[in-house]
C-alpha positions as CSV (number, residue, x, y, z in Angstrom):
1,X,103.2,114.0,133.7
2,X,100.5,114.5,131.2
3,X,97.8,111.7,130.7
4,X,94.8,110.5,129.1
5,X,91.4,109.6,129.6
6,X,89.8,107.5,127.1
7,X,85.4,107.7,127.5
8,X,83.5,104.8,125.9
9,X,80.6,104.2,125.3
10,X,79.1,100.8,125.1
11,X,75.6,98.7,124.7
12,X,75.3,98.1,128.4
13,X,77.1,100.8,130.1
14,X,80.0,103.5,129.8
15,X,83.6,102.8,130.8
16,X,86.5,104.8,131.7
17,X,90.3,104.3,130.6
18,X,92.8,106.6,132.1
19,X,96.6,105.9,131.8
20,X,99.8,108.2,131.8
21,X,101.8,110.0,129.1
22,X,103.7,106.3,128.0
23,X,99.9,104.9,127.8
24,X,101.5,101.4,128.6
25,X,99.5,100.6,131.9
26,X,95.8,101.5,131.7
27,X,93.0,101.6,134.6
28,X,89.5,100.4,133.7
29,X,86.2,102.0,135.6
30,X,82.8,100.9,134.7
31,X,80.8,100.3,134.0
32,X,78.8,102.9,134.7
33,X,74.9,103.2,133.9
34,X,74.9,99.4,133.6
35,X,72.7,97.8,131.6
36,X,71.9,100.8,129.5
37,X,72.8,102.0,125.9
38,X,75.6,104.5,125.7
39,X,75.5,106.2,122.5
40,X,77.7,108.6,123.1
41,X,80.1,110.3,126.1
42,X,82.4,113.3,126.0
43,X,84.2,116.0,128.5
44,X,84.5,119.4,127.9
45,X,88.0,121.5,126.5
46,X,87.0,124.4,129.0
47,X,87.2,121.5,131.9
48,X,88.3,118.6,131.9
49,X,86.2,117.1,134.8
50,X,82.7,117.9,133.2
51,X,81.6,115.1,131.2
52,X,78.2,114.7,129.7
53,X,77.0,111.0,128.5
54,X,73.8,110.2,126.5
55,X,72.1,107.1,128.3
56,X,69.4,105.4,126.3
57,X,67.1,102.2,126.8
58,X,64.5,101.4,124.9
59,X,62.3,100.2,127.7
60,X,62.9,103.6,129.8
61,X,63.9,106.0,127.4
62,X,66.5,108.8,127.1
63,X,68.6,110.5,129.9
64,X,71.6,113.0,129.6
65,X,74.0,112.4,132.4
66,X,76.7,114.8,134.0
67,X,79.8,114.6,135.6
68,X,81.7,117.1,137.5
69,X,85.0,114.7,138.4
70,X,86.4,113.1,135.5
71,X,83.6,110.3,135.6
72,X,83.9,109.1,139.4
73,X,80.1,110.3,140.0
74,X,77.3,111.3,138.2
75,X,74.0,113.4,138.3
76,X,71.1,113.0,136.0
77,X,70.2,116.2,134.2
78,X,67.9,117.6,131.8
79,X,66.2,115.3,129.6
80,X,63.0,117.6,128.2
81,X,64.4,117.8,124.1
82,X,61.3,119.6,122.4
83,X,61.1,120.5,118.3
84,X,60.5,124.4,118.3
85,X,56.7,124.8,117.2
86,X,55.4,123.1,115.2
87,X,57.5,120.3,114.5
88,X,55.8,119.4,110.9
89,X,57.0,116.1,108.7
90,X,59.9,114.8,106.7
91,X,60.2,112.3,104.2
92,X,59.6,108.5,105.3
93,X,61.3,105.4,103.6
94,X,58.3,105.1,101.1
95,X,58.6,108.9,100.2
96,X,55.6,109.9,102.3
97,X,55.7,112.4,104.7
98,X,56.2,111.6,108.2
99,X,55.8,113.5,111.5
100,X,59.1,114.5,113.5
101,X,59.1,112.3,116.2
102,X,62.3,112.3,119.8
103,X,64.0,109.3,119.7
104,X,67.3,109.7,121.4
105,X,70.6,111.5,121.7
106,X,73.5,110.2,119.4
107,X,76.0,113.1,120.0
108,X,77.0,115.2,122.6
109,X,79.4,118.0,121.8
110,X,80.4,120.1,124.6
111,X,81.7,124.2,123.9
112,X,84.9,125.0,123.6
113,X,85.0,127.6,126.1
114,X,82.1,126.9,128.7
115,X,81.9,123.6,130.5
116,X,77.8,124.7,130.7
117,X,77.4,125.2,127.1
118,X,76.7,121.8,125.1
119,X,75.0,121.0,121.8
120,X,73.3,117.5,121.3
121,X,72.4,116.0,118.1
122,X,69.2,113.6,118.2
123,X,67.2,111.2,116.1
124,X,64.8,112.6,114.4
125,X,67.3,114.8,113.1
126,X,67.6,118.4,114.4
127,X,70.5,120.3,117.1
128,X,69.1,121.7,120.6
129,X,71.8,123.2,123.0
130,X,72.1,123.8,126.6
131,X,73.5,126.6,128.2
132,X,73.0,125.7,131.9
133,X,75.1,122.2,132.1
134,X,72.4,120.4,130.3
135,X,69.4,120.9,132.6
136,X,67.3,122.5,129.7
137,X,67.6,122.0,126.2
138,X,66.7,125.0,123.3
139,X,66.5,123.4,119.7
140,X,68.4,125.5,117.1
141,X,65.0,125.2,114.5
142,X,66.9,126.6,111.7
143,X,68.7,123.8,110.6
144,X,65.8,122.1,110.2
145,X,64.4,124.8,108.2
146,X,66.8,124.0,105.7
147,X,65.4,121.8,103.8
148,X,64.0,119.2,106.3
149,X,61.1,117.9,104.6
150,X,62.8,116.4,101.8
151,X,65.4,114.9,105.0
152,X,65.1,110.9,105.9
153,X,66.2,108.3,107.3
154,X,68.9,105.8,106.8
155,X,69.4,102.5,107.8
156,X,70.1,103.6,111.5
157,X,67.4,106.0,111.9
158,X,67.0,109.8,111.0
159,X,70.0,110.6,113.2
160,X,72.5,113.7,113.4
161,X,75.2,112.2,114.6
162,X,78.8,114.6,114.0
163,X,78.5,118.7,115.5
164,X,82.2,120.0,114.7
165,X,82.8,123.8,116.1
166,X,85.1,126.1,114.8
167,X,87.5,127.0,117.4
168,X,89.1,129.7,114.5
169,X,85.2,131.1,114.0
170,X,83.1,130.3,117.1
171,X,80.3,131.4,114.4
172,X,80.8,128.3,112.5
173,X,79.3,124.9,113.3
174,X,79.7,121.7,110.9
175,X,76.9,119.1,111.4
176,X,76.3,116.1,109.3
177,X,72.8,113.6,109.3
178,X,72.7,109.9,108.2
179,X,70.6,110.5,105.0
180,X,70.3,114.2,104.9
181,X,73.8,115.2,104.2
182,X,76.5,118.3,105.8
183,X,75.7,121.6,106.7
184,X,76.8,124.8,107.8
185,X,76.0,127.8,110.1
186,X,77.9,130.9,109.4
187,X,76.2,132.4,112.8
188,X,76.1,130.4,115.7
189,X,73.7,128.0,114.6
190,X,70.7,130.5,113.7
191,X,70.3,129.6,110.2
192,X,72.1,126.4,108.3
193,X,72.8,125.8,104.2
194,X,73.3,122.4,103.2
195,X,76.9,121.6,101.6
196,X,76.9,118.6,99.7
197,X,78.5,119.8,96.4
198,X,80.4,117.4,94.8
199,X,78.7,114.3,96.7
200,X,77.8,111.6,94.8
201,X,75.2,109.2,96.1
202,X,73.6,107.5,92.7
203,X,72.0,104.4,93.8
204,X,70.0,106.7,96.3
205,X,69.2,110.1,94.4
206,X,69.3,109.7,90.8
207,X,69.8,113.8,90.3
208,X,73.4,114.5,90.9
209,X,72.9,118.0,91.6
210,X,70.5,116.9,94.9
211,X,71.1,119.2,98.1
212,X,70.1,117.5,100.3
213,X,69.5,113.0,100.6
214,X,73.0,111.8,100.9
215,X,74.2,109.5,103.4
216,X,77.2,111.1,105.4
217,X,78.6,108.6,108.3
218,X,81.0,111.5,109.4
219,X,83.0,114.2,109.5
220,X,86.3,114.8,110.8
221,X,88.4,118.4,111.1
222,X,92.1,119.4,112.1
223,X,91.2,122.8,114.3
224,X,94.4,124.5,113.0
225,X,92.4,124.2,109.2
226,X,88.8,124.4,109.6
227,X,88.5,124.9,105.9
228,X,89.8,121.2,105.4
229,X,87.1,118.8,106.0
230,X,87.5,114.8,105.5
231,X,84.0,112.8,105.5
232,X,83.2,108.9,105.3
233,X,80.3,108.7,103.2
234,X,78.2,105.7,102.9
235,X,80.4,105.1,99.8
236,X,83.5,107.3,99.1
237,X,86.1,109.2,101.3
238,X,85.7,112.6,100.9
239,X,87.9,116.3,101.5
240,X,86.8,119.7,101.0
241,X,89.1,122.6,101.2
242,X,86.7,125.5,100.9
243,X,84.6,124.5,104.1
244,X,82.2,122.1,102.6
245,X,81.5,124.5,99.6
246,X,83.0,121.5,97.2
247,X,84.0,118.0,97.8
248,X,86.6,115.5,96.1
249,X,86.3,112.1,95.9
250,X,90.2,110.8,97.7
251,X,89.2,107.0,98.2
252,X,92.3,106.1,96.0
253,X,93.8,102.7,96.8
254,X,91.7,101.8,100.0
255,X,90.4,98.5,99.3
256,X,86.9,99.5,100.2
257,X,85.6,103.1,100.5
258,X,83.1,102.1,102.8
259,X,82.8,102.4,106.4
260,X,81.9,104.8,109.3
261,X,84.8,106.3,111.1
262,X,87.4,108.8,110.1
263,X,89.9,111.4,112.1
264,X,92.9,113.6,111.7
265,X,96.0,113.3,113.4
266,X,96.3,115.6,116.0
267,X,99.9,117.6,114.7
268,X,99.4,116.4,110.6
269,X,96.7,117.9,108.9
270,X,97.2,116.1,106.5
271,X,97.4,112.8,108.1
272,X,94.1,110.9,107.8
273,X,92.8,107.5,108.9
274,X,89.7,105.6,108.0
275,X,88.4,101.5,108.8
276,X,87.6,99.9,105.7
277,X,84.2,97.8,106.0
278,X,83.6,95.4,103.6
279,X,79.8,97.1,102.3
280,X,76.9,97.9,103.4
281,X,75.3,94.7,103.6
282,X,78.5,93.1,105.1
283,X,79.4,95.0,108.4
284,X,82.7,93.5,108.7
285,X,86.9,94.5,107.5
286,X,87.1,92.5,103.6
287,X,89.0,89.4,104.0
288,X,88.0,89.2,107.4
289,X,91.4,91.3,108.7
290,X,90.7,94.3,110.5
291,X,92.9,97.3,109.0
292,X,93.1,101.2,110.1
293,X,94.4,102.9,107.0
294,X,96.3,106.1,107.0
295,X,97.2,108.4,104.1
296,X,100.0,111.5,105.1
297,X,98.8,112.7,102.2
298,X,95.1,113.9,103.2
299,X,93.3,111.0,100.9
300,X,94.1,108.9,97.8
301,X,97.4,107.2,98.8
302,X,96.7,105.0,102.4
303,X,98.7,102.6,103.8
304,X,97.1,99.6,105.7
305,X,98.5,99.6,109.5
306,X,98.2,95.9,110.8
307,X,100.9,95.3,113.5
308,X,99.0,94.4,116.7
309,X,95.7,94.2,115.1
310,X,94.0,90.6,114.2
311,X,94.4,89.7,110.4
312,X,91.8,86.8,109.9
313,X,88.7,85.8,111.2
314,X,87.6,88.9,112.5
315,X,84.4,90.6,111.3
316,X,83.6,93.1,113.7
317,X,82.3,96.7,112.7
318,X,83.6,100.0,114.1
319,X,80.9,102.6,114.4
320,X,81.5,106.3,113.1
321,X,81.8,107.7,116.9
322,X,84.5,104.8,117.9
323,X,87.8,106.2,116.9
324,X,89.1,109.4,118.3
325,X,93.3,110.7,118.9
326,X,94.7,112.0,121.9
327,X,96.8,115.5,121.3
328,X,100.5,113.9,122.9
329,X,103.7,114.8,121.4
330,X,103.3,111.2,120.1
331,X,99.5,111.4,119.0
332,X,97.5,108.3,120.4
333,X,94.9,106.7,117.8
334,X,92.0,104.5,119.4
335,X,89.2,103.1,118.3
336,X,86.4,100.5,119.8
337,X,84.6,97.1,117.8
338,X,81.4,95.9,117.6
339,X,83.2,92.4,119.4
340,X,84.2,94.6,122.5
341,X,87.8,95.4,121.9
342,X,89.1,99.1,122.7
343,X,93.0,99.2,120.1
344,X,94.8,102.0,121.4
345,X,98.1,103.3,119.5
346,X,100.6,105.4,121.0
347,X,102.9,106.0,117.8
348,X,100.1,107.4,115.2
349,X,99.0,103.4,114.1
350,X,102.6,102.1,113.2
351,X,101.7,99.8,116.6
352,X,98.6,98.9,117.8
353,X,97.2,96.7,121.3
354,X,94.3,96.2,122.7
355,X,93.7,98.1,125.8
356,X,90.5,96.4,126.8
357,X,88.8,93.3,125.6
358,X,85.2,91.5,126.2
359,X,83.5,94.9,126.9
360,X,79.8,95.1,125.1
361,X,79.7,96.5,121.4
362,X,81.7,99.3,121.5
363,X,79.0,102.9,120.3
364,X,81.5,105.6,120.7
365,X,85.6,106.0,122.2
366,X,86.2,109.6,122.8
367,X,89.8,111.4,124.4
368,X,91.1,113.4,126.6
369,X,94.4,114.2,127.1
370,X,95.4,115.9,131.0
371,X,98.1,117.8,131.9
C-alpha cells in the first residue's frame, strides 16, 4: 500500500511522520539533530531514501546533513558555501551598501532526476548546487548578477528561500528572495532575469515599475502547468500565467492577503490554498481562529476550511516552508505552527487533525508520498 512520509523541520530538531495510504495512524521519529535549528528538510523524487536537511545554530553555525534511508541515520556533508569571486555589496536597511556576508541555508531543493544533484538557497541571498550528494557546493553567480546590488533584506534576513524546477523544461528554475523579488533562468541557472511585473509593493518602492525590491514570501507551481505560478507576497496573492512574465492580483474575498504559505493541489491546478495572517506586525490568523483557505478557482473566490482546526484563541504563525500536499488519489494537505502543531488533511482540507502536538515552532513540513 502506498504511504507517506511527512519531514519537519523544527527550532530544536527535525522529526519524521510516516503513516500508510488511509493516513489515520501516524509514527513519530525525532527528534533528530536535537537542540538545533532546522530550517529546512527534504528527500529527493529520483529516491526516496536520500534526504538532505539544513541544520543551523547560531552558536556553531551551519551544517547540511544527508540521509540515505528515509531518515533512520544520517552523515554530515559538505558545509564550505563560497560567493564566486568577488562577492561585492548589496543594499543594507539604511540604503547603504553592504558586503555579502554566509549566514545559513533556508532551502534545500533536491533534482528531479539525480538523488546527487541538489540546489540550496542561503541568506545572504544567492543559489550554489551540488552535484556530488552535497559534499561541495558551486554558487550559480549569475543570479546574483542580476541586479543584486540594489537586493536587501527583509525583516527575516536577505534570504532566498523557494527554488521551483521545471520538470516540463529542466532548463527552467523559479527562485524567489524575501526583499528582492522572483526570477527566472531560461538555462539551467547560468544567467537569471528578474520577473516581478505586475507586483505591487507601494509602501516599500514608491516606483511601480521597480524590478527588483519586492518582498515575495513564496512561490508555489502545479508541475503539469509550469506557466501557472501562485505567490504570497508580503501583501497580495498573486498568479501568473505566462511564467512570471505578468502577475494578477487574486486576493478576492480572503479576509487578509497576508501571510507566508501557499500550494497547489496535487490533481487541480486550479485548486489553491493560502493561511491568512492577520499583518505584518501581528503574526497571528485575524480573530484569533486559525483558517486554510482554498479557492478551486486558482485565486479570488476562497472558502475558509475550519473543521478540525481551533477557531479562537489561537495566534500561532505558519511559516512559508510549513505547508506542503502529498500526491494520493485523495491529496493530503499539511502544514506546521509556530505553537508546535503539525494539521494533516487527508480529503484536500474539507477535514483537518492534528497529527502531532507540543513539537518546537514548526520551520518547514515537507512530503513524500511511497509506493
Amino acid at each position: 500500500m502506498s504511504g507517506v512520509r511527512v519531514l519537519v523541520g523544527t527550532r530544536k530538531g527535525a522529526f519524521v511522520l510516516t503513516a500508510d495510504g488511509k493516513r489515520k495512524s501516524w509514527d513519530i521519529t525525532g527528534p533528530h539533530f536535537a537542540g538545533w535549528e532546522i530550517f529546512h528538510l527534504k528527500g529527493s523524487p529520483a529516491d526516496p531514501n536520500r534526504l538532505y536537511a539544513s541544520q543551523c545554530s547560531g552558536w556553531f553555525g551551519q551544517l547540511i546533513q544527508r540521509s540515505s534511508d528515509g531518515g533512520k541515520t544520517w552523515e554530515p556533508v559538505g558545509n564550505k558555501f563560497e560567493y564566486d569571486g568577488v562577492p561585492g555589496t548589496h543594499q543594507w536597511y539604511d540604503g547603504t551598501q553592504h558586503p555579502w556576508e554566509f549566514k545559513r541555508v533556508w532551502h534545500l531543493e533536491p533534482s528531479l532526476t539525480d538523488p546527487d544533484t541538489v540546489y540550496a538557497g542561503v541568506e545572504d541571498a544567492a543559489l550554489f548546487r551540488s552535484t556530488d550528494g552535497g559534499k561541495s557546493w558551486q554558487e550559480l553567480p549569475g543570479l546574483r548578477a542580476a541586479k543584486g546590488k540594489l537586493w536587501q533584506p527583509g525583516a527575516g534576513g536577505m534570504c532566498l528561500h523557494t527554488v521551483i524546477l521545471d520538470r516540463k523544461n529542466p532548463q527552467r528554475i523559479f527562485i524567489a528572495i524575501s526583499a528582492a523579488g522572483a526570477f527566472r533562468s531560461d538555462d539551467a541557472g547560468q544567467t537569471w532575469r528578474p520577473i516581478n511585473q505586475g507586483l505591487k509593493s507601494l509602501q516599500e518602492l514608491p516606483d511601480p515599475a521597480a524590478e527588483v525590491g519586492h518582498c515575495v514570501h513564496h512561490i508555489a507551481m502545479h508541475h503539469s502547468r509550469p506557466d501557472v505560478l501562485f505567490m504570497q507576497k508580503h501583501w497580495d496573492v498573486m498568479r501568473s500565467d505566462n511564467a512570471g512574465d505578468s502577475w494578477r492580483e487574486v486576493s478576492g474575498n480572503l479576509p487578509s492577503d497576508f501571510g507566508f504559505a501557499i500550494d497547489v493541489h496535487a490533481h487541480e491546478p486550479e485548486t489553491i490554498y493560502v493561511v491568512p495572517i492577520k499583518s505584518d506586525s501581528e503574526h497571528f490568523p485575524p480573530d484569533g481562529k486559525l483558517r486554510v483557505y482554498r479557492s478551486r478557482t486558482g485565486g479570488n473566490e476562497w472558502e475558509a476550511l475550519t473543521n478540525g482546526l481551533p477557531q479562537r484563541d489561537c495566534y500561532v504563525n505558519v511559516f512559508r516552508d510549513a505547508m506542503a500536499v502529498d500526491s494520493l488519489d485523495s491529496c493530503g494537505i499539511y502544514f506546521g505552527t509556530t505553537g508546535g502543531q503539525v494539521y494533516g488533511s487527508p480529503d484536500a482540507g474539507d477535514t483537518w487533525e492534528p497529527i502531532v502536538r507540543d513539537l518546537p515552532a514548526v520551520l518547514s513540513v515537507e512530503v513524500q508520498t511511497l509506493q
